[in-house]
C-alpha positions in Angstrom: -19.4 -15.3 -41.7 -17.0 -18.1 -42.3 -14.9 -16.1 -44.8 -11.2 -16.7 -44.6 -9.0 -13.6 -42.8 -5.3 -13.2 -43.6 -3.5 -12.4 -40.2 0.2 -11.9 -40.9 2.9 -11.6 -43.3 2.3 -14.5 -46.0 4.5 -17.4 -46.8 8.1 -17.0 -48.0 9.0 -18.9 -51.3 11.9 -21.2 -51.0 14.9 -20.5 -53.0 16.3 -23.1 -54.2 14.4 -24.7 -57.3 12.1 -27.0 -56.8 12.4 -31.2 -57.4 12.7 -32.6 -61.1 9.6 -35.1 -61.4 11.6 -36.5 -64.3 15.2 -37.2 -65.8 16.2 -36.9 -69.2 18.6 -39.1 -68.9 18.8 -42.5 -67.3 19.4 -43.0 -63.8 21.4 -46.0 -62.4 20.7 -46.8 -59.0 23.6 -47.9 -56.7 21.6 -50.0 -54.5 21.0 -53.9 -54.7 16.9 -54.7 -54.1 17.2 -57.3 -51.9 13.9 -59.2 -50.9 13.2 -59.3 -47.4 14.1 -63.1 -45.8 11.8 -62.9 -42.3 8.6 -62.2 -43.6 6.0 -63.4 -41.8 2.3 -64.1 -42.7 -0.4 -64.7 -40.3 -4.1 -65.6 -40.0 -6.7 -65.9 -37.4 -8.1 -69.3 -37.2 -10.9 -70.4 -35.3 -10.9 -74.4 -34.8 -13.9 -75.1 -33.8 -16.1 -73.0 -36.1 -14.0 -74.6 -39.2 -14.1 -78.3 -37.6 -17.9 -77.5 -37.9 -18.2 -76.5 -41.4 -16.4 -79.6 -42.0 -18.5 -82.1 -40.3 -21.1 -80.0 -43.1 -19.4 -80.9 -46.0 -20.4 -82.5 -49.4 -24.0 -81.1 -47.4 -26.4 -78.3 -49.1 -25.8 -75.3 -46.4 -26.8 -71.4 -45.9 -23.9 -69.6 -45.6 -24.6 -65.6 -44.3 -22.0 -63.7 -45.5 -21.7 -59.5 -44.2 -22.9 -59.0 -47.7 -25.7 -61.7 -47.9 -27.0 -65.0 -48.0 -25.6 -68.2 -50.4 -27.2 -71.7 -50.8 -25.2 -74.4 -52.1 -23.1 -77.2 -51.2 -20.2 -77.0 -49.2 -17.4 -78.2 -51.3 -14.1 -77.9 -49.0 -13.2 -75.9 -46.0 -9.7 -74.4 -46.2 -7.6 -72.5 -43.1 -9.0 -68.9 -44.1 -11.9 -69.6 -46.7 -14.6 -72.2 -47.9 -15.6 -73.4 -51.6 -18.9 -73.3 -52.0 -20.8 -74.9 -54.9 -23.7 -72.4 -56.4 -25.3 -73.5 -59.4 -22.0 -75.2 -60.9 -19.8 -72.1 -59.8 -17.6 -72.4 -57.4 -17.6 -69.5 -54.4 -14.6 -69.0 -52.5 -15.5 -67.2 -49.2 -13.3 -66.0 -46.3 -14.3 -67.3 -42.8 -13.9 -64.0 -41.2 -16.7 -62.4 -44.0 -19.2 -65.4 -42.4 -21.6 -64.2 -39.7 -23.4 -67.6 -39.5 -24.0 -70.8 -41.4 -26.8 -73.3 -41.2 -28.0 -76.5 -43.2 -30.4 -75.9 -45.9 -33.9 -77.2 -46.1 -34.9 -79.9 -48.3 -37.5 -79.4 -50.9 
């Protein structure tokens, strides 16, 4: 039922040859790379969140990540991500991955 039906005349070949996907010889380029001066990098920042995970720091804190959860201590909060200390490694983990963060219980 869904077999495929040829209507038509098929597709010309073109005549010239077709592109070299390599050179025997070396090719010099005339152009000058030149590295872009404007470049712009941005970020989106969310103050208050980040002035909260602050106030939480050197604290032992839940952080819920879009990939799960992590318990440690919150090392330093940076523009875009947060250090967080997990049994003596340190996790780097971008704001914009955390759903939600909360301090974690004592036991």
């Amino acid at each position: 039922m869904n077999r495929f039906v040829f209507y038509g005349y098929p597709q010309t070949y073109v005549s010239f040859p077709p592109p070299y996907y390599y050179w025997n010889e070396v090719v010099k380029s005339n152009e000058i790379l030149v590295m872009p001066e404007n470049v712009m990098f941005t970020t989106a920042v969310e103050p208050k969140f980040t002035e909260h995970l602050i106030q939480h720091k050197g604290l032992m804190i839940v952080i819920t990540t879009t990939v799960g959860k992590l318990i440690g201590t919150l090392d330093n909060v940076f523009i875009d991500h947060v250090t967080l200390l997990v049994n003596g490694k340190l996790h780097h983990i971008r704001l914009r991955e955390i759903v939600y963060f909360e301090k974690a219980e004592e036991k």
